[in-house]
C-alpha positions, 0 to 999 in steps of 0.5 A, a space after each residue: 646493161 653491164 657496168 664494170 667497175 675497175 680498181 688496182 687489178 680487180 673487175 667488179 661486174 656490178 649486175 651480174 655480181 662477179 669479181 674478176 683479177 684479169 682472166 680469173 674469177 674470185 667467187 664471193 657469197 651473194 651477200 659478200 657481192 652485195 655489199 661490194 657492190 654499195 660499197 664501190 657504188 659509192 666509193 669514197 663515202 662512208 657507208 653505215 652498217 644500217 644502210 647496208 643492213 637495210 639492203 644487203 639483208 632487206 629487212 631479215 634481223 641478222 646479227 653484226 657478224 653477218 656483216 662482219 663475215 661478209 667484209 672479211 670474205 672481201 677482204 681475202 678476195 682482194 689480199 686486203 689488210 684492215 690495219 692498212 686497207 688498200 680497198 675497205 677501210 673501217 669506220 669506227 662503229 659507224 660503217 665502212 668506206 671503199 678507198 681504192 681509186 676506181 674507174 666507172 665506165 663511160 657514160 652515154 649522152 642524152 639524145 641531142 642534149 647540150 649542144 657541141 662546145 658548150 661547157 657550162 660551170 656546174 655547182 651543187 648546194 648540200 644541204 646544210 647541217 643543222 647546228 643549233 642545240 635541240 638539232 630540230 631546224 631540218 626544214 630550215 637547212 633544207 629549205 635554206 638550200 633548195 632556196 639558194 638552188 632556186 635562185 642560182 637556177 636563174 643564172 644564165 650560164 651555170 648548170 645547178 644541180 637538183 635538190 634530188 641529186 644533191 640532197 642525197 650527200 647528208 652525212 657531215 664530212 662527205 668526201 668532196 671529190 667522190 661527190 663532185 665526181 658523182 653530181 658532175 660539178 666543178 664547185 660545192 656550196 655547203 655549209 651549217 644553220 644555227 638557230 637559237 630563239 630569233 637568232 639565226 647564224 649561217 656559215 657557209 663555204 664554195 669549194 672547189 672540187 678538183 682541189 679542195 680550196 675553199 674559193 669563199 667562205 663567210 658567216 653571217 649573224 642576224 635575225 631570222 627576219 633577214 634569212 631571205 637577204 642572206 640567201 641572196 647575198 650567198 647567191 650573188 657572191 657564188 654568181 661573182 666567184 663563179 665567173 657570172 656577175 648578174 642573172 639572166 635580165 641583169 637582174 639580182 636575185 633579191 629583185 625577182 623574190 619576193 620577201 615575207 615576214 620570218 613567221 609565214 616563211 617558216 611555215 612556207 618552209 617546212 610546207 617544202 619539206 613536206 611537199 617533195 615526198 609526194 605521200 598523200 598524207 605529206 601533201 596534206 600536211 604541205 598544205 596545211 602549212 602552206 595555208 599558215 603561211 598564207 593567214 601570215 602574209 597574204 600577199 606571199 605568192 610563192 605560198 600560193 604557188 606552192 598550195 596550187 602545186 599540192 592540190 594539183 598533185 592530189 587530184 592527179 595522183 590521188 583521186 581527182 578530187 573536185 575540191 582539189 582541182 578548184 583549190 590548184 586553179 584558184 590559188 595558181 591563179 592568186 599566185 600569178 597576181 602576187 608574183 607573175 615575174 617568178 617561173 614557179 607560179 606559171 609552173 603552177 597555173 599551167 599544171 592546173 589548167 592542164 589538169 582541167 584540160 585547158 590546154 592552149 592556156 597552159 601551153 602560154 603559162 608554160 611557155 611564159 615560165 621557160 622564158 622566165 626562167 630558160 634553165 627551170 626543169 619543171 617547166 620543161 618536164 610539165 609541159 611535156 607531160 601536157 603536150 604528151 596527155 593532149 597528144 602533141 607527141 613530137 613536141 612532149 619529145 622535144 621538151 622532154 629533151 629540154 627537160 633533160 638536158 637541164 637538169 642532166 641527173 633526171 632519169 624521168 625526162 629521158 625515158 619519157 623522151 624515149 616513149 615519146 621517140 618510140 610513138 613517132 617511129 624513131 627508134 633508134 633515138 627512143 633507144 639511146 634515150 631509154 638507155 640514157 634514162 637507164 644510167 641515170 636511173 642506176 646512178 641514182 640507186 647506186 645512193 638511194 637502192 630504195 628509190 621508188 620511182 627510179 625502180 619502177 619507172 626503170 622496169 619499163 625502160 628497161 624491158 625497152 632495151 631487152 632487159 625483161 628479167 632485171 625489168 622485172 626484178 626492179 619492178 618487184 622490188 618497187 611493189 615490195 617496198 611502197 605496194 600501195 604506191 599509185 606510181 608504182 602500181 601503174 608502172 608495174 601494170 604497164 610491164 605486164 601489159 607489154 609483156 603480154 600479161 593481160 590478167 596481171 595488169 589488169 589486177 594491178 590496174 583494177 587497184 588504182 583506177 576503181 579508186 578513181 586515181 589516173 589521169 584519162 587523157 595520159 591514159 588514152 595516149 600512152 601505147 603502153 596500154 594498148 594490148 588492153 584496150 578491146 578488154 572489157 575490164 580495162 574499158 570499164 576502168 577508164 571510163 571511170 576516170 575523170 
């Protein structure tokens, strides 16, 4: 899939590299065209040497001239001036930033997404930026604003965007438009958290993207025992500057969240932060931490959710462990009796039963979670993983295209979605969902080029559309970067398996499931591995699976 970039009299292709002015080409270096195309890809935002260090060069130790050289090379391709650059503009010591207005191609809707004259209001939270002296509260910026996401993802009308999506704009002083253009949003939440002792100062603006107006600001000064008040005084003026006074039940945030005293939230915090990067040693220690919250306050039930979603994500991605399994289903189930008005322990509950292939039970958690929480992407996505491992095929498409369509950045659910498509025979829909998937998958390396999931799960998707040498090409980029990643190494064996490299996946495959890592009933469903299944080898390793 070609993307053309457009911007004053230039063509930029970005997968084949090429710079075009009309009809003629201007030949750049590999590396010049490498860099352009970070640079363009996030046009408008500053770009540091050592991100495009790390891409462009991957590792290899090159002096700054290397750089240097390349962005000259740029530069008299495009009759650029550095002292007023029309194109990339220097930071100083810092990096550079693509100036130039530029044009993206149009982008393909999902399968049967948002229905036709649905416009819905759509905001980003950023996370906040850590004021406080020693600069050592991330967790507490990171969990205020995935906190405010939670919250304002509960309100009838609003398209929130995720915590993957928004938290890739980190760097203070982000360009507010190229973000907005980037996230499609018409408002941004930012703001800064300045901790010192018990006292905590949050400051805070909603500004509109198209103008740049700040629609409301405040600062708020008080003790770290009243950051969850403060959190929903932020999420009711943003409903009422929005346009939307009250959440889905007419009911406000603090109503459906439970409070906790400021030491167990602290802990429940940083147990978040440590819980989306999805190692095996980052979900231990999210654990541990969400056990501390517990001993604080036992009757916290969110901490108890969040513990059954740890060891729920340990026994199906790293070994199926029983302790594991035990601990998800008795802490889910805790978490449902301390919170059952909250989508999240449901969430929880319905993952665990279906881990333990209780599946008409985690079909009523699930279902209990969306009407909860109808706009909650988490249920959508895992109960279509449930009905996907238990063989309900046509209903893991539907919900994989619900779980599309709320949260519209998410590449996983739209080429999940394909999958399923294709197993029931409409092809042509599996298409223009696979190829959805693609465009998401590219928009979210065009900010993150390392991300393991987006390249891994892309390869599949894209050996679906033909695309077998770029599909391998990502595949191996994935395996290079994160070589023991249990995702990535499935994913790679199933390329191989569709392109008929029987003794390549069947390697790959031997280094996850001899570990006892995979889920059997996934396994048994997914067409993927269908050219394995008369395989000695490959019979041998499933019925090893739990």
């Amino acid at each position: 899939m070609e993307s053309n970039f457009n911007f004053g009299n230039y063509r930029f292709e970005t997968e084949s590299g090429r710079l075009w002015s009309g009809a003629e080409e201007l030949r750049l270096t590999p590396k010049a065209s490498a860099v352009l195309k970070i640079l363009v890809m996030r046009a408008g935002q500053p770009v540091t040497k050592e991100h495009l260090f790390a891409s462009v060069w991957n590792g290899t130790a090159v002096s700054d001239d290397a750089l240097t050289s390349c962005i000259q090379e740029l530069r008299k391709a495009l009759a650029d001036d550095a002292r007023q650059p029309r194109f990339i503009e220097t930071r100083h010591r810092r990096g550079y930033r693509f100036v130039a207005p530029i044009s993206e191609p149009p982008s393909a809707p999902v399968v049967d997404s948002v229905p036709p004259g649905r416009d819905l209001p759509a905001i980003a939270v950023l996370p906040f930026a850590d004021m406080s002296p020693a600069r050592d509260q991330d967790y507490l910026c990171e969990g205020l604003a995935e906190e405010l996401i939670n919250a304002l993802t509960r309100i009838d009308g609003l398209r929130v965007a995720s915590r993957t999506a928004s938290f890739q704009f980190r760097s203070p002083g982000e360009d507010i438009q190229a973000v907005g253009r980037h996230l499609g949003v018409g408002t941004l939440l930012e703001g800064s958290v300045r901790k010192s002792d018990n006292r905590l100062r949050v400051t805070v603006q909603l500004i509109e993207v198209a103008t740049g107006f700040h629609r409301w600001s405040q600062r708020f000064d008080r003790t770290l025992d009243d950051v969850l008040a403060i959190e929903d005084e932020i999420a009711e003026h943003v409903v009422t500057s929005v346009g939307r006074s009250v959440l889905r039940h007419h009911e406000k945030p603090s109503v459906v969240r439970p409070h906790t005293r400021a030491e167990a939230y602290e802990y429940y915090l940083r147990g978040r932060q440590h819980l989306h990067r999805m190692t095996k040693a980052d979900l231990e220690k999210s654990g541990e931490l969400f056990e501390c919250a517990i001993k604080q306050d036992a009757a916290y039930g969110p901490a108890w959710g969040c513990l059954a979603a740890v060891h729920a994500t340990l026994y199906e991605w790293f070994g199926s462990k029983e302790d594991d399994l035990s601990t998800a289903e008795r802490a889910s189930q805790k978490a449902l009796e301390l919170a059952p008005s909250l989508a999240e322990p449901h969430v929880a509950r319905g993952l665990a039963l279906s881990l333990s292939r209780r599946y008409e039970e985690a079909a009523q958690e699930f279902e209990q979670a969306i009407h909860l929480n109808p706009n909650f992407f988490e249920a959508y996505y895992y109960f279509a993983r449930s009905c996907f491992a238990h063989g309900e095929i046509q209903r893991s498409a539907e919900l994989f295209r619900k779980a599309a369509e709320a949260r519209q950045e998410d590449f996983q659910s739209a080429m999940l979605q394909g999958q399923s498509l294709r197993m029931l025979g409409r092809i042509e829909e599996a298409r223009a969902a696979t190829r959805e998937g693609i465009r998401r998958a590219e928009r979210t390396l065009m900010l993150n080029p390392t991300d393991c999931r987006a390249l891994s799960l892309g390869s599949g998707a894209l050996f679906e559309t033909g695309q077998e040498a770029r599909a391998l090409e990502w595949s191996q980029r994935s395996l290079d970067l994160y070589p023991d990643d249990m995702s990535t190494l499935i994913n790679a064996a199933c390329l191989h398996a569709k392109a008929r490299q029987k003794e390549e996946a069947l390697a790959l495959l031997e280094r996850v499931f001899a570990r006892g890592w995979g889920k059997r009933d996934w396994i048994e469903q997914d067409a993927d591995y269908d050219i394995l299944r008369d395989d000695p080898r490959f019979q041998k390793l499933v019925a090893a699976l739990k």
